[in-house]
N, C-alpha and C positions, 0 to 999 in steps of 0.2 A: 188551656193550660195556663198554670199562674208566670205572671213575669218573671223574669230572673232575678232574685236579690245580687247587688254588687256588694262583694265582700271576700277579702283575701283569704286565704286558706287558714296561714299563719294565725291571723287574726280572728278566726274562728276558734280554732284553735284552744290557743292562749286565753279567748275571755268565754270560754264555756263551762259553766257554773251550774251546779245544783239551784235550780229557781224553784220555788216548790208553793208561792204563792201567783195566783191567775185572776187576771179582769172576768168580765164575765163577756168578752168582747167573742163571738164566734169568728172559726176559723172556716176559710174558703173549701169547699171539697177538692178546687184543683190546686191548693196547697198542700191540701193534706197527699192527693194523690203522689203530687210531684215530690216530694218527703220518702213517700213507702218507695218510691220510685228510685230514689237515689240510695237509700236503706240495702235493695235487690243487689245496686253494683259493687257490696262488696265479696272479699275473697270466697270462694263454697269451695272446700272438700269434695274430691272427684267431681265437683260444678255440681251436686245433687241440689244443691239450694232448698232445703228441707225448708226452710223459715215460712211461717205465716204469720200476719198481720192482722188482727181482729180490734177493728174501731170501733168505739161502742161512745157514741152520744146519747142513747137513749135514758132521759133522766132519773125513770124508776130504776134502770140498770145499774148503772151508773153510781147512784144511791145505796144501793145493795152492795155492790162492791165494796165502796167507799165504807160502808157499816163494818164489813169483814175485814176490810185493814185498818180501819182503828181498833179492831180485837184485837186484830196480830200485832198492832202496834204497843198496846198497852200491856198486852204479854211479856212483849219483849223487851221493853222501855220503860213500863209503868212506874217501877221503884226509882230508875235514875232520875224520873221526869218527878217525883215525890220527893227529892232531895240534890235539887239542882245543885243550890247553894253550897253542897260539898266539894264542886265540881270543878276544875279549870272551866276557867270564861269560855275560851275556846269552844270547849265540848258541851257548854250551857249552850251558847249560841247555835250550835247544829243541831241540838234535842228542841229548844224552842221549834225551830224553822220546820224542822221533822215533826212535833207535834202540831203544829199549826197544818202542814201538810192532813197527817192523820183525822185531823179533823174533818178537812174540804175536801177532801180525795173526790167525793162525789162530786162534787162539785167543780172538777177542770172541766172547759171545755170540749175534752176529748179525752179519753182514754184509750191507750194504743196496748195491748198488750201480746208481746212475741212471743208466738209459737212456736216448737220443733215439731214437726210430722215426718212420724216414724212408719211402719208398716202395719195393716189392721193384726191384730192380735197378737203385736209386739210392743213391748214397752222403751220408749226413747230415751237407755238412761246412759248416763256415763258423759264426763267431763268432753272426753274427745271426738264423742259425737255431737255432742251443741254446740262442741267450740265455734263455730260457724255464724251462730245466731248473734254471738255479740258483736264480733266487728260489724254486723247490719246494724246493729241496735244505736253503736258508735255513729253510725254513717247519717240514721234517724236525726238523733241527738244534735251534730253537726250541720245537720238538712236543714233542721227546725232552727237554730241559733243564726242558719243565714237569712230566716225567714222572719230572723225577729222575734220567733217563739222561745219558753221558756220551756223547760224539761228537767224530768230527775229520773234515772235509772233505780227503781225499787224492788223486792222478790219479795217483801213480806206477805204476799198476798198467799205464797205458799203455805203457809200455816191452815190456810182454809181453801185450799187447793181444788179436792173434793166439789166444796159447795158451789166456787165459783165457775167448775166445770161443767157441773149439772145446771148452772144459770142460764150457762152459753150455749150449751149442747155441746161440749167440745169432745170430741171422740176421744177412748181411754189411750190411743195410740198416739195423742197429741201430748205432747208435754209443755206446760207455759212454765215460759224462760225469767219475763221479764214485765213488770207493768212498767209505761210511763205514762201518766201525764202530760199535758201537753195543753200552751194557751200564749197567749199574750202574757208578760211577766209584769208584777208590779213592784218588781224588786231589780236591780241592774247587772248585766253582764259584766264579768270578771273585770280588771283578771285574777284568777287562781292563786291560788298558794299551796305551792311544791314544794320537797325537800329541792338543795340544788343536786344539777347532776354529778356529781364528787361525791354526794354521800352515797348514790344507788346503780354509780358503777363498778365495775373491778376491769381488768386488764389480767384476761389469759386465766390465772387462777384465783378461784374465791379468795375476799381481804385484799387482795394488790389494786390500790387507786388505778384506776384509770389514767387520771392526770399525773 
């Protein structure tokens, strides 16, 4: 099993960032393990822990994937990414980094992508039954940031859902939740930029500050 990174919670936290660019440096199996590993510990609805895990390094895989989210990316992006320059800087700066991503998809290191498994000849839908799957995906996210990895939470891969089911074999009773990415980053952890919390709380009733 991989050593333990030292690193505060807090500070995990606080400087975890959408990293969306990767070395081509491989990552350990008993890193990756110890990741899915901490992913498992968080909260499950009646503990059923539906969530699966499907790693996929292999680079024709990989590749294919990575071709089908640059489609879903330029479907869904193509025109803003065609007329940056209208744009707040701001949201230039996230459609670059997000097409830069779209580009290399294939090319992370690893590709994690979470599943819900649901029951054979049931379809896994509805918000409050995968609620589940992200606070693991958080947990992932967090895992890899103590490990020094970078990561982005992405679904556009759902656009071609379908195909990349049939890539994987994934059972029609499987629903995928989430792809991330995942590598050594060559870009820097946080910290973030949040609204503060004065703008996104209330006290008792909706619009009454908090503070």
């Amino acid at each position: 099993m991989a050593s333990e990174p030292t690193i505060d919670l807090f500070e995990a936290i606080s400087t975890l960032r959408s990293l969306r660019r990767y070395t081509s440096d491989p990552i350990s199996p008993s890193i990756i393990t110890r990741i899915v590993q901490l992913a498992t510990k968080a909260a499950s609805g009646s503990n059923r822990q539906p969530w699966r895990f499907l790693i996929i390094q292999d680079p024709t895989l990989k590749a294919t994937i990575g071709d089908y989210y640059q489609r879903s990316f330029n479907k869904s992006f193509g025109d803003q990414i065609k007329n940056l320059d209208n744009l707040e800087v701001g949201r230039q700066r996230m459609l670059r980094s997000a097409n830069d991503l779209a580009h290399n998809m294939g090319m992370a290191p690893v590709l994690i992508l979470a599943c819900l498994e649901g029951e054979p000849g049931k379809t896994p839908t509805g918000i409050t039954v995968g609620s589940s799957i992200y606070p693991a995906v958080q947990n992932l996210m967090l895992a890899a940031r103590a490990f020094g990895l970078g990561t982005v939470i992405t679904t556009l891969h759902k656009l071609y859902d379908t195909e990349i089911k049939s890539l994987l074999s994934i059972p029609d009773w499987v629903e995928t939740m989430a792809l991330v990415p995942m590598g050594y980053p060559i870009d820097k952890f946080g910290p973030n930029t949040r609204q503060p919390v004065e703008s996104v709380t209330y006290r008792e009733t909706w619009g009454i500050p908090f503070n």
